[in-house]
N, C-alpha and C positions, 0 to 999 in steps of 0.2 A: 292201272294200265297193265296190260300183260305183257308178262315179257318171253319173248320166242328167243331160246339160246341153240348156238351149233357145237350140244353139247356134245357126240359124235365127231364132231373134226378136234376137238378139245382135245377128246380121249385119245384120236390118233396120234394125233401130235404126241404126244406125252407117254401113253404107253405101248406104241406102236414103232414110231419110228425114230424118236431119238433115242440113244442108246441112256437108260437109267439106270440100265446095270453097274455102267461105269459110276454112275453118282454114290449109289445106292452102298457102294464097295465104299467108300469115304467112312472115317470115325464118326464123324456126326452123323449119318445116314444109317449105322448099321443094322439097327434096329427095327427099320423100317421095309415094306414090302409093297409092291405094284397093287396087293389088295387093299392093302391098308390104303394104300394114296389115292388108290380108285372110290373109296366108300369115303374120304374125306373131299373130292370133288360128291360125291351124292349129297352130303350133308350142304357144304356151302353152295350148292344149285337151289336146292329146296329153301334155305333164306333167300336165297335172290331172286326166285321166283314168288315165295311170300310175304313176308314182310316190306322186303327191299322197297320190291316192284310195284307194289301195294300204294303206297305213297307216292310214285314217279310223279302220275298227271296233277297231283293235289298241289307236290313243289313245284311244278310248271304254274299251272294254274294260278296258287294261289301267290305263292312265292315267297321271300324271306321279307319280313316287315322291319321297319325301325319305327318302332313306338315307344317315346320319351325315353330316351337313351339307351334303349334296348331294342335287341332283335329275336323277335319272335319269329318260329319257325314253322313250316306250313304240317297240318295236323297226321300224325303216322312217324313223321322223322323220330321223334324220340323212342317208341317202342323199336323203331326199327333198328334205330343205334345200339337200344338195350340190346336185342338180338344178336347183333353181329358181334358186340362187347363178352354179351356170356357166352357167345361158343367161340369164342377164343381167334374169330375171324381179321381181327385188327390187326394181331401179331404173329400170323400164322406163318411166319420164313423167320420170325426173329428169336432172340436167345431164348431158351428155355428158365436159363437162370432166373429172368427177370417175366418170365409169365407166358413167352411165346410158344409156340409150335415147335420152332426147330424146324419145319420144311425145307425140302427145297425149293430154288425160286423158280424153278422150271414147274411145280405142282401150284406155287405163289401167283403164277401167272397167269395159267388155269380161274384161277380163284377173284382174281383182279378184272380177267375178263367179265366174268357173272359181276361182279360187283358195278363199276362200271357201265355195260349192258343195262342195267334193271333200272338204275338211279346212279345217272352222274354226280348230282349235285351232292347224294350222300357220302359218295364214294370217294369225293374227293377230300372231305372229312377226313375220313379211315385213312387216304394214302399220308396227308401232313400230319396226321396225329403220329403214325406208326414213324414217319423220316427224322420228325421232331425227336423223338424220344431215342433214334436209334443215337442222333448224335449226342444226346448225352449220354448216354452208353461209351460211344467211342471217343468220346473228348470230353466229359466230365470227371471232378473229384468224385472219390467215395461217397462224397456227402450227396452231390448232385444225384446220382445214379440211385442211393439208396431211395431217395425223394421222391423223386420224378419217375425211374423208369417202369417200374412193375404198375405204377397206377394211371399211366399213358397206355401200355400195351397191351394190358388189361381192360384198356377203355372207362376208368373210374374218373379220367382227369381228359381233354381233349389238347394239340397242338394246334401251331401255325409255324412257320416261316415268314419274316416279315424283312424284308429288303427293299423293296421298291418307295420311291418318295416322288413328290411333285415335279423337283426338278433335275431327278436323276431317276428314268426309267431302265432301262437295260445299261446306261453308264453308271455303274456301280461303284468306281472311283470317287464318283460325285456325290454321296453321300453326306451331309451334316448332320444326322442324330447324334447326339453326344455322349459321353460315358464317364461318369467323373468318377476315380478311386475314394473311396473312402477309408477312413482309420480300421475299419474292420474287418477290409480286404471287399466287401460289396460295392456297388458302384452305382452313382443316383444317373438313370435315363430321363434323356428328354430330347423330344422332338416327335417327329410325325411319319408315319407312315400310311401309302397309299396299297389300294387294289388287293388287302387281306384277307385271303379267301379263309372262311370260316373263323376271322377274327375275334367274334362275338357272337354267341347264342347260349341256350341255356339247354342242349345236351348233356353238359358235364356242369357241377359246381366250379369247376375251374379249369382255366385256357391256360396252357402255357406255352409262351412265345420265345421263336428263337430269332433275337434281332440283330442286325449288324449296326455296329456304333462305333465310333469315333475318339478316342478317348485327347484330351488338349492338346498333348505334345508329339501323337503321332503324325506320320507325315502325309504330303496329299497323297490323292490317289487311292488307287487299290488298295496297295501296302501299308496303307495305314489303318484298314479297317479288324474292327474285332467282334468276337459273337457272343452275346452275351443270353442266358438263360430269364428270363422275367415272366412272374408266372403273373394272373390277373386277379390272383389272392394270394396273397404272402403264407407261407405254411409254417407253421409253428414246430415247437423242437417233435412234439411227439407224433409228427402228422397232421392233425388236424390243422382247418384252416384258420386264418386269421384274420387281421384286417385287408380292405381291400389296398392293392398294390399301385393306385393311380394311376390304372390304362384307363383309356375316356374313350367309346365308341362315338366317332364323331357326326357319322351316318354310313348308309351303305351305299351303292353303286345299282342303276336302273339298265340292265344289262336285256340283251340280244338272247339269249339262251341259260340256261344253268340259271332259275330263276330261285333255286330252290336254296342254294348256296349265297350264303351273306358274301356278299366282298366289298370287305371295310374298310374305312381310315379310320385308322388308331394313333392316338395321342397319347405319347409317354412324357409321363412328369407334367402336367399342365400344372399341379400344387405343387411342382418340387420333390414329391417324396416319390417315387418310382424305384425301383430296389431293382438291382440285378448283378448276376452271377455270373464271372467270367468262364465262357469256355474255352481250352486250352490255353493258347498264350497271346497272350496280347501282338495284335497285327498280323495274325496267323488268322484271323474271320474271316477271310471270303476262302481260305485254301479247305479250312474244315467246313464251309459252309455248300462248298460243290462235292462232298460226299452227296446230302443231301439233295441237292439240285441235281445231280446225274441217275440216282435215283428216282426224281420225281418227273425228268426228262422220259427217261425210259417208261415211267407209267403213264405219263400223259401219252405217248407211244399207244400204249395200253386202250388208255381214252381212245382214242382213233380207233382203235380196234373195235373196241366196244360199242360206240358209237354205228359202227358203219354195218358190225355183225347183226346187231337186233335190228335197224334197218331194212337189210336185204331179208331178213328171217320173213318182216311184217311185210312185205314186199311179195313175197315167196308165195306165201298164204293168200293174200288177198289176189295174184294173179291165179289160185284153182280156185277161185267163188266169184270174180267176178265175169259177169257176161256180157260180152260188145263183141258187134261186127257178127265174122264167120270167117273161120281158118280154112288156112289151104287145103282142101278136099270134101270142104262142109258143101252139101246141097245148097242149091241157088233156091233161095227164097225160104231154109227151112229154118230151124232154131237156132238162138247166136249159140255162139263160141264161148267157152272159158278163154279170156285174153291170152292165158299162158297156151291156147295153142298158135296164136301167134310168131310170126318168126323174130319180128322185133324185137317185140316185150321177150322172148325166149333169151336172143341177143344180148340184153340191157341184163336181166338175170344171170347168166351165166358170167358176163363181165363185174358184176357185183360180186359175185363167188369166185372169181379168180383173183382177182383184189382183194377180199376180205381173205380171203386163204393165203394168199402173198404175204398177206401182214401176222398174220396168224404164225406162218413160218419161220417169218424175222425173228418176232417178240419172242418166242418160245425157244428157237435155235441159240436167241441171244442167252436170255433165261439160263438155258443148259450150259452156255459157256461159262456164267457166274458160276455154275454149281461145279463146274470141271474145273474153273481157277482155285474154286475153295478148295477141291479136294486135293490139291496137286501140288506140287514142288516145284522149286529152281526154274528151268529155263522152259518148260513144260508146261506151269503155273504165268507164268510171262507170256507163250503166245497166247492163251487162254484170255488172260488179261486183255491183251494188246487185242484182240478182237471184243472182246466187250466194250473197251473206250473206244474200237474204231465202231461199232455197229449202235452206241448209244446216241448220236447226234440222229445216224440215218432211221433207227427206230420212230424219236419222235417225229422227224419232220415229213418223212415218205409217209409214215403211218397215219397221221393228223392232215396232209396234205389229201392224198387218195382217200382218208376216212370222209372226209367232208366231201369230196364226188361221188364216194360210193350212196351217200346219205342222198344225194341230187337225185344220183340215177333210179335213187331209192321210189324218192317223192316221183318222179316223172313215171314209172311203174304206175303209180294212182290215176294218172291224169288229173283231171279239175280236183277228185277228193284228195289228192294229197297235200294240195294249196290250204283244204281245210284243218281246223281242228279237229274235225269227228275221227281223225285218223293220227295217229303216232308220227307220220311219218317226218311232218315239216317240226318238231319239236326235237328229234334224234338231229334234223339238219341243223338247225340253231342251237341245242347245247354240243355238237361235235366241232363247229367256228373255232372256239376258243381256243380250242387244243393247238393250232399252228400260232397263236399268239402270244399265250403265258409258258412259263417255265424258258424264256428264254425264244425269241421268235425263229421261226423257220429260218429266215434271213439269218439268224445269230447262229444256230446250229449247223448250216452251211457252213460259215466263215470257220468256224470252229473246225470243223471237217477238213476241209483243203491247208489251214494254216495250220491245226498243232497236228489232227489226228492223222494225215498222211506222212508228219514229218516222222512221227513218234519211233520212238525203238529203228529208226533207224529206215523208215517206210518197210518194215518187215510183215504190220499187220496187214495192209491192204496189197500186198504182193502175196502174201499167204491165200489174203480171199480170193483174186484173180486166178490161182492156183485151183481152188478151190471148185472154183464155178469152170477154167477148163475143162480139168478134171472130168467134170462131172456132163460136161458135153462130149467128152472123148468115148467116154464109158457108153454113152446111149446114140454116140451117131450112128450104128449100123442096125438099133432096134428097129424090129418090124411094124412098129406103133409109135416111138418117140422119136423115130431118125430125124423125120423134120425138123420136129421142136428144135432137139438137141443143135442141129444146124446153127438155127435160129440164135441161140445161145452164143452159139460160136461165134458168130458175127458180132453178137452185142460186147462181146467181152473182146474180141479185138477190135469195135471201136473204141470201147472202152479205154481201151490199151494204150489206142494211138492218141489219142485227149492229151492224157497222161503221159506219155511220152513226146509229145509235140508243145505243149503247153511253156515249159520251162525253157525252149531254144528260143522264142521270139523274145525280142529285145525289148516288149511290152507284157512281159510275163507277168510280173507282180499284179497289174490293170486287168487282162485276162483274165486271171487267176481267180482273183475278188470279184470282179464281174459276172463271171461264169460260174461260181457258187453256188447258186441254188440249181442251178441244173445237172452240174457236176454229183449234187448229192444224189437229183432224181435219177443219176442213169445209174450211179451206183444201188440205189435201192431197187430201180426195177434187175438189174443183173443178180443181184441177191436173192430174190423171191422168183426170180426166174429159175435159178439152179436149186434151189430147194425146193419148190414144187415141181419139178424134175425128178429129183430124190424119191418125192412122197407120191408121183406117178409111178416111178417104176417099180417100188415096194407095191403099191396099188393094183397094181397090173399083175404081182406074180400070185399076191392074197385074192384076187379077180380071180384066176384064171386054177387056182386051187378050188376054188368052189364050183366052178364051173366043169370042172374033171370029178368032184365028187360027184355033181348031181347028174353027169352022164350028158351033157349039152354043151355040141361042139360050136366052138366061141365063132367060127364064120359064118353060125347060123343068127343073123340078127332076128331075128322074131323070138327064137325058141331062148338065144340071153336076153330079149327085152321082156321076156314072159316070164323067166326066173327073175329078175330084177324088181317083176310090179308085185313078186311075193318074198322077196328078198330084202330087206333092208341093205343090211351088208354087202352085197352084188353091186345095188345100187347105188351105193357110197362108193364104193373102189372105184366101179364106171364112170362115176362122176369124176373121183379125183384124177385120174387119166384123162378126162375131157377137159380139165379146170386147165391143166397144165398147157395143154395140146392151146388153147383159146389166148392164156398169157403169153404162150411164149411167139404166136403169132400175130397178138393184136395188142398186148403190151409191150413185147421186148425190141418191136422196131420203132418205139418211140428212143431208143438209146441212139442208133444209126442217124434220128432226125438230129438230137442234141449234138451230136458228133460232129454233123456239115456243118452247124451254128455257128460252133465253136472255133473250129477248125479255119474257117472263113475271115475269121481276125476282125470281125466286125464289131464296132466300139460306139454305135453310133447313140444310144443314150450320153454317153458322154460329148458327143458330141452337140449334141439337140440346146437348143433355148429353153430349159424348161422351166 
C-alpha cells in the first residue's frame, strides 16, 4: 500500500514555526542544526514510505498468526523492522550512551508520524520496544541497563509492557500476578496477562517484558504493585542467550483493526521457573510504570494523528481522479466533474485538513514543550513540565477521538469504494479504533484530566494555557484576514472559562465534574488547536504575502494569487494554512459554546435514567 504523508505541514511545524532555536541552544542539542534535523526527517520518510508501507496491506490482509504456540508475522514485517533497527529509527530521541540518536522529541514526532501513517501495526512494535528499554534506563541496576538497553534501542532484542489481566482491565489495583523474592535477589513470576500487544513474534531472538506483580506481603491495591524486568530467554553472563525463561504465548486476539500486530496472553511461570528482575523498589511498579504509559499515551495521540493524516492524504488524491456528477459551473449535459470540484466533497476535505493539522499542532507543540522542560531549569522547567502533563491526556484522547472521524470523513470522500477493500480507506478507519481504547481509555484520560491535571502545581498549568490561547485571540482580533476567527476563539475560551469557573459553586460539583469529563477534555482540545492554528495562520499569512510581493502580485487580485498558487507549491500551502484556520475556528471551535450550554444546564439525567 502507499503511503501519502503531509510531509510539508511536518516540516512547518518543526522548522518553521516552533521556535528550535530555543531547543537547539540546550547541551544535548548543540551539536545539532535545522539541516541536519531536516535530512534526518528525509531519511526516515523514505523507510516509511518503503519498506514500512511496503507491508501495510499484507499485515492487514494477512494478519498476525498463532500457529502451535507461536506467532507468525505477516511477510515484509521482518525486513521491515531490520530497517528501522539499522538506521537507528527505534531510538531516535533516546540516550546516545546506550545506542539512540539523542533527538529531540519535537524532530521524534515528526518521525512517529511517518511511522505510524505507513504501518500501525509495525509501529507500535518500535513505540513499546523503545518505552520498555527507556525504563530500564531510568529504574534499572547497572546490570539491567548494561543488558537490556543498547540491544532494545538498537532493535537486536524487542519489548512490551504487560499490565493488563482478565479481571483487572484499567483497575490496576486489581492485579494478582505474583513475584516471589528469591535467595539471589531474582524473583520467580507467575500468572497471566491479557491484550499484549507484540507479546510474541519472531522479529527479535528475544522479547523483553515489563510486568507489573505483586509480590506476598505487599499491600492491596495500587501500592502494592511492583515492575519487574522478564525477558522471554534468560541471558547469560556474557550476553548471549540462554534457556527459555517460561513465558507461554497462550494465543492471540481476533481484533477489528491492527491486524498485523499480535495482542497476546502471556503466561508467566506455567512450570514455576519464570525469572525476573526487579525494577526500582518494590511497590513503587505502577509510579515507574506511568513514565512509560504517559509516554505511550502521547504516541498513541500520535496514532490518531497518523491514522487520520494518511487517510485525508488518500482521500485528497482520489477526490482529483475521481469523476461523478458535474460541478457548479460545468455545462449541462457535458463531461462529469472531478468530485473535488464539488462543494461538498471540497467541505469534507478541507475539514479533514483542519482536524489533522489541529492534531499536528497539539502533538508537536507538546513534543516542543518536552524538549523546553529538558533543556531548562527551576520554575521555567516546571511550567514547561506542567503543560506537558497537562496536554498528555488531551494529546491522546482529542487526537484518537477526531482521528477516527477524520478517518469516517475520510471513507465517505470514496463513497461505495471506500466501503471496499480495493481502497486504504476503511482499513486506516479500523486500525485508527483502537487508539481511544488502549493505553488507558478516552473515558480514563478525561477523568485523569479534570481530577489530577487541573489540580496540578496549583491549577497554574491550565490557567497558563487559557492565557495562552487569549493571548493569542487578542493579538489577531483586529487582523484583516483572521479578525473573525480570532473572535471565534474568544468566545470558545470564555466559555471555556465560565465551565470552569461555574463548575465547582454547585453543590453537585464532584457528579458534574466526573460526568462532564469527556467533554470537558474535548472543548479543551478543540481551544488548543484552535489557538495554534491561529499562530501557524498568521505566521502563514506573513510567508503568503512575502511571496506574493516578490512575484509582483497584488494579494486582492484573486485570480492572479490563485495563478501563482497552481505554480507555487509554497503559496499554496500558506493559502491553505490560512483557510485551515479560518474553517476550524468557525465550524470547530463553536462546538466549545455547544458543550458549554450542556454543561452549564446542570443536567444529570444519565444518572438519573433506568439503565
Amino acid at each position: 500500500m502507499k503511503y501519502l504523508d503531509d510531509d510539508r505541514d511536518i516540516r512547518f511545524n518543526l522548522l518553521e514555526w516552533l521556535d528550535l532555536d530555543a531547543v537547539l541552544k540546550g547541551e544535548a542539542y548543540r551539536d545539532m542544526d535545522r539541516e541536519q534535523l531536516g535530512m534526518v526527517l528525509d531519511e526516515a520518510l523514505k523507510v516509511a514510505r518503503g519498506s514500512v508501507a511496503a507491508c501495510n496491506e499484507a499485515g492487514d490482509r494477512t494478519g498476525a498468526r498463532f500457529e502451535n504456540g507461536k506467532v507468525q508475522l505477516p511477510e515484509g514485517f521482518a525486513e521491515a523492522f531490520r530497517d528501522l533497527a539499522s538506521g537507528g529509527w527505534i531510538s531516535a530521541t533516546m540516550n546516545p550512551e546506550f545506542g539512540g540518536m539523542g533527538l529531540p522529541e519535537s524532530v521524534g514526532t515528526g518521525i512517529s508520524e511517518f511511522l505510524m501513517g505507513a504501518n500501525t501495526s509495525l509501529g507500535l512494535t518500535v513505540l513499546l520496544t523503545r518505552g520498555s528499554a527507556h525504563l530500564i534506563e531510568s529504574f534499572g541496576s547497572e546490570a539491567l541497563k548494561a543488558t537490556y538497553c543498547e540491544r532494545m534501542y538498537t532493535g537486536e532484542w524487542a519489548g512490551t509492557m504487560c499490565l493488563t489481566e482478565a479481571g483487572a482491565g484499567s483497575d490496576l489495583g486489581a492485579l494478582t500476578t505474583k513475584a516471589v523474592r528469591q535467595a539471589d535477589g531474582t524473583y520467580l513470576i507467575s500468572g497471566e496477562k491479557i491484550f499484549i500487544t507484540s507479546g510474541e513474534h519472531s522479529l527479535t531472538p528475544n522479547i523483553v517484558h515489563a510486568v507489573l506483580a505483586r509480590t506476598p506481603d505487599a499491600p492491596a491495591g495500587p501500592k502494592g504493585l511492583s515492575l519487574f524486568v522478564v525477558p522471554k530467554f534468560r541471558v547469560n553472563a556474557d550476553g548471549s542467550l540462554g534457556a527459555a525463561n517460561d513465558v507461554t504465548c497462550a494465543g492471540i486476539e481476533h481484533k477489528l483493526g491492527i491486524h498485523g500486530s499480535p495482542t497476546c496472553s502471556l503466561v508467566f511461570g506455567l512450570n514455576g521457573a519464570c525469572q525476573g528482575f526487579l525494577l526500582g523498589q518494590e511497590g513503587q511498579g505502577l509510579a515507574h510504570m506511568f513514565q512509560m504509559m504517559n509516554a505511550a499515551r502521547y504516541e498513541v495521540g500520535v496514532q490518531g494523528l497518523g491514522n487520520a493524516s494518511a487517510a485525508h492524504q488518500a482521500a485528497l488524491a482520489y477526490a482529483k481522479e475521481r469523476l461523478q456528477g458535474r460541478g457548479p459551473g460545468a455545462a449541462k449535459g457535458g463531461a462529469q466533474s472531478l468530485i473535488i470540484e464539488h462543494p461538498d466533497v471540497r467541505r469534507m476535505l478541507l475539514m479533514q485538513s483542519a482536524y489533522v493539522q489541529g492534531m499536528r499542532a497539539l502533538v508537536s507543540y507538546t513534543a516542543w514543550c518536552m524538549d523546553m522542560a529538558a533543556v531548562s531549569e527551576g520554575e521555567e522547567k516546571d511550567r514547561w513540565q506542567g503543560l506537558v502533563e497537562l496536554f498528555t491526556p488531551i494529546s491522546k484522547a482529542w487526537c484518537s477521538d477526531w482521528g477516527f472521524r477524520v478517518t469516517e470523513w475520510a471513507l465517505q470522500t470514496y463513497g461505495g469504494y471506500g466501503y471496499t477493500m480495493d481502497y486504504p480507506a476503511e482499513q486506516y478507519l479500523r486500525d485508527c479504533k483502537i487508539a481511544s481504547i488502549y493505553e488507558g481509555t478516552n473515558g480514563i484520560q478525561a477523568l485523569d484530566l479534570v481530577g489530577r491535571k487541573f489540580k496540578m502545581q496549583d491549577g497554574r498549568p491550565v490557567s497558563h494555557l487559557l492565557r495562552l490561547a487569549g493571548d493569542t485571540a487578542k493579538q489577531l482580533a483586529d487582523d484583516p484576514v483572521l479578525g473573525a476567527s480570532a473572535r471565534q476563539l474568544a468566545e470558545a475560551v470564555k466559555a471555556l472559562g465560565a465551565v470552569l469557573a461555574h463548575i465547582p459553586t454547585r453543590e453537585n460539583a464532584g457528579l458534574l465534574t466526573i460526568l462532564n469529563a469527556v467533554p470537558l477534555l474535548d472543548m479543551l482540545g478543540h481551544v488548543v488547536a484552535g489557538f495554534l492554528l491561529l499562530q501557524q495562520a498568521a505566521l502563514a499569512g506573513r510567508k503568503g504575502a512575502e511571496l506574493l510581493s516578490a512575484r509582483g502580485v497584488d494579494p486582492k487580485d484573486r485570480a492572479a494569487v490563485r495563478t501563482l498558487c497552481a505554480g507555487s507549491p509554497d503559496a499554496a500551502f500558506y493559502l491553505n494554512k490560512v483557510q485551515v484556520a479560518i474553517h476550524f475556528a468557525h465550524r470547530g471551535l463553536p462546538l466549545v459554546a455547544a458543550h458549554a450550554a450542556a454543561i452549564l444546564s446542570g443536567e444529570t439525567a444519565p444518572m438519573e435514567a433506568m439503565l
